[in-house]
C-alpha positions in Angstrom: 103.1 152.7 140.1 104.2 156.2 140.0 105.7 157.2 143.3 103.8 160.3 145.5 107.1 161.1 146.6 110.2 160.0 145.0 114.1 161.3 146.7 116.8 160.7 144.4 120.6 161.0 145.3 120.3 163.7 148.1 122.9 165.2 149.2 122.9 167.7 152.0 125.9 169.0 154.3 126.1 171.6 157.0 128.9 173.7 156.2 132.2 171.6 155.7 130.4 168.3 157.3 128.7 166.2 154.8 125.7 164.7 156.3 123.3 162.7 153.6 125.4 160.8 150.9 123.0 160.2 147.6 119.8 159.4 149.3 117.4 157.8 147.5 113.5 156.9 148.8 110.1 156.5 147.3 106.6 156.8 149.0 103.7 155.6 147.2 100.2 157.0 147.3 98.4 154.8 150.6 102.0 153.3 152.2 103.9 153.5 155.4 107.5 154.4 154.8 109.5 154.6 157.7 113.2 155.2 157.8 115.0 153.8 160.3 118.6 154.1 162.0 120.8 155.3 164.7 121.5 158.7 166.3 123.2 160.9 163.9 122.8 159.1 160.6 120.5 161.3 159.0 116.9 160.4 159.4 115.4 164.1 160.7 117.9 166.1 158.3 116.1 163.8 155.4 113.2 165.1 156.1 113.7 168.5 156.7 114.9 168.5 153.3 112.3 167.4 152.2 109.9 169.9 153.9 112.2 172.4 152.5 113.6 173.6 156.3 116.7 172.9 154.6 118.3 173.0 150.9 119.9 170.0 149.5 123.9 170.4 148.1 122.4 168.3 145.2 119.8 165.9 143.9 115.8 166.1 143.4 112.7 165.3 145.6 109.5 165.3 143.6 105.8 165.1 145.1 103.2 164.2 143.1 104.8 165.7 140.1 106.0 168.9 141.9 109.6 169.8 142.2 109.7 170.6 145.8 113.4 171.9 145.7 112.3 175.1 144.0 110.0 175.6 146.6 109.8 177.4 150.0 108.2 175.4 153.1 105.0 177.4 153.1 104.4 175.9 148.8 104.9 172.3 150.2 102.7 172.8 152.9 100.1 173.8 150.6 100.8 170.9 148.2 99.9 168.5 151.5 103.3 167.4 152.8 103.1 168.1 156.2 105.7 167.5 159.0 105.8 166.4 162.7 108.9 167.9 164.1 110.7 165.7 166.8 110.5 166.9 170.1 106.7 167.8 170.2 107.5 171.7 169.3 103.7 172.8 170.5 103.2 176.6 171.8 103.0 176.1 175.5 101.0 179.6 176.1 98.3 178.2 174.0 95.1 176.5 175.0 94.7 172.8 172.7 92.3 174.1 171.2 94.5 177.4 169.7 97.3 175.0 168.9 95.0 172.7 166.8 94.1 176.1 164.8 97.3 177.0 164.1 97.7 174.0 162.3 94.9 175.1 159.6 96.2 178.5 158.9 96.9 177.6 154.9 93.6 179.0 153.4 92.9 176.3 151.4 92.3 174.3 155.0 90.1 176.8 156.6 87.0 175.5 155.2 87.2 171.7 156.8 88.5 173.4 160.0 85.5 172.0 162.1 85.7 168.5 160.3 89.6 168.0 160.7 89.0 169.5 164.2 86.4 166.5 164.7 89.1 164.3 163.6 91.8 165.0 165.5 89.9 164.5 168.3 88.7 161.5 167.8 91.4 160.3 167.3 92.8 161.2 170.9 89.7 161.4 173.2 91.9 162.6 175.8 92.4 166.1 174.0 88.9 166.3 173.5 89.0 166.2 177.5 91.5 169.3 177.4 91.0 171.6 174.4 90.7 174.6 177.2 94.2 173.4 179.2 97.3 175.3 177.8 99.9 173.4 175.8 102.9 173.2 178.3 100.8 171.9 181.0 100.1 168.5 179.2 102.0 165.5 179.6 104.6 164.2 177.2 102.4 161.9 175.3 99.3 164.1 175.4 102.0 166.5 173.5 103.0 164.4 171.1 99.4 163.4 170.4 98.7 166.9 170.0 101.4 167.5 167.4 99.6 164.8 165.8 96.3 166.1 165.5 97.9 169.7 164.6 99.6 168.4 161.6 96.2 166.8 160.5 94.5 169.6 160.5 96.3 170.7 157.4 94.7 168.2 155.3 97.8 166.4 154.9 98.3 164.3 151.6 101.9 162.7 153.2 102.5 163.5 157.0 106.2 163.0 157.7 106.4 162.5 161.3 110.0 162.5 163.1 110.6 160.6 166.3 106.9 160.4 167.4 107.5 157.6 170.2 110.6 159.8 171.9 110.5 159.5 175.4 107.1 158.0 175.7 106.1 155.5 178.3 106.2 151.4 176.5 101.9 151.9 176.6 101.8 155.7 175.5 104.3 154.0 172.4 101.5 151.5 171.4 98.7 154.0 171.3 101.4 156.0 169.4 102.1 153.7 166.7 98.5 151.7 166.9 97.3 156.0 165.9 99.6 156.1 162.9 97.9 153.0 161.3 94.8 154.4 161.5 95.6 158.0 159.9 97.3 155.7 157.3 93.7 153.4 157.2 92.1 157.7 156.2 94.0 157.3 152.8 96.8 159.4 154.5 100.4 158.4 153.3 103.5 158.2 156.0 106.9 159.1 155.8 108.0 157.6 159.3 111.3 158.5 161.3 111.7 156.5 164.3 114.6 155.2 166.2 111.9 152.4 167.6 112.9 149.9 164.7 110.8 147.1 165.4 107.5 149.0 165.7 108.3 151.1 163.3 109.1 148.2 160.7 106.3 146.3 161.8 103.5 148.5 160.6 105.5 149.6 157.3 104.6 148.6 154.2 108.5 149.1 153.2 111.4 150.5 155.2 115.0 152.2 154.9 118.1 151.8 157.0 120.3 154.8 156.8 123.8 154.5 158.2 125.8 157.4 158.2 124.3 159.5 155.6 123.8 156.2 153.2 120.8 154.0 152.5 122.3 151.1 153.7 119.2 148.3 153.5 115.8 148.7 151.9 113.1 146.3 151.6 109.7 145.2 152.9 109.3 146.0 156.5 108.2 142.6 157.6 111.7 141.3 155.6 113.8 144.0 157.2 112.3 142.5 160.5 113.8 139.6 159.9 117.2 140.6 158.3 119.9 139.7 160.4 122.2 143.0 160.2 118.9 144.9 161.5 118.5 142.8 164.4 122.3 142.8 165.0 122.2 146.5 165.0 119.0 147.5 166.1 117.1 144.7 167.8 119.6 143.2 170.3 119.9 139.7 168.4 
């Protein structure tokens, strides 16, 4: 199976501090893919070079057959590789409603506006319940879920989402994660960043463990589960 994205040896540093090390990931067309580590190894920089926020020092990242490195973040947003940035990032002075817009501002969107706006709320009744409240009066998780439903609006073909659980309540995480396997069940494919290892390996079809920069692990996510460095290092066994 050809690979809807393929990463190969990445390399990325900010100024004199080298940050990814030779990277390589695949996502195929229809999987959860989550990469998985601690605080500082790399996980949100892969992405954002990926989305093209940032240039790589070296190496390639190809999506569906499209050489994403000679693009600007605008192109890959119009190929369908659309990111959740960490930390919610929603504009507070807008209603729900003018944020989920904003997220269908490529042309090419503009005409399933109404059905990906039907969609998005579906998916998280509770904005349904506030499309006139502004932004930065919604709780964290009703945030989150609305950076959610914004990204989907863009008619998303992979949705990278960074850190979606962060500083959620233990419930708000299961209707977090119990959400991203249904968006996957729409034919939507994941690239998952999440610091939350088991859930995060638990609905993955395959996972990555990055230490410092480095795929250190790859695998199934139900056999990285059960791999004894990951629970040494990540689950507390």
């Amino acid at each position: 199976m050809k690979p809807l994205l393929e990463v190969r040896d990445l390399d990325f540093a900010y100024g004199d501090v080298q940050v990814l090390r030779g990277v390589s990931l695949t996502v195929n067309a229809g999987e959860i893919v989550t990469l998985v580590g601690s605080n500082g190894a790399g996980k949100s920089t892969t992405l954002r070079n990926i989305s093209r926020l940032l240039r790589p020092r070296s190496g390639t990242i190809v999506f569906d057959g499209n050489d994403l490195v000679k693009l600007s973040s605008h192109e890959v947003v119009e190929l369908g590789v659309i990111q959740v940035p960490e930390g919610r990032r929603v504009f507070p002075e807008m209603t729900v409603l003018e944020n989920l817009r904003m997220g269908s501002y490529v042309k090419s969107t503009r005409a399933d506006r109404a059905k990906n706006l039907d969609r998005g709320l579906t998916l998280f009744p509770r904005l349904r319940e506030r499309v006139g409240q502004l932004a930065g009066t919604l709780s964290g998780g009703e945030q989150q879920m609305l950076a959610i439903a914004r990204g989907l609006m863009a008619r998303p073909r992979l949705l990278l989402l960074d850190e979606p659980s962060l500083g959620l309540s233990p419930l708000l995480v299961q209707t977090i994660f119990e959400t991203i396997r249904q968006i996957n069940a729409q034919g939507i494919s994941v690239l998952l960043v999440e610091q939350n290892v088991y859930q995060s390996l638990r609905i993955a079809a395959r996972g990555y463990v990055l230490e410092t920069g480095r795929i250190a692990l790859e695998g199934p996510g139900k056999d990285l589960l059960s791999n004894a460095q990951v629970k040494a290092a990540f689950l507390g066994a």
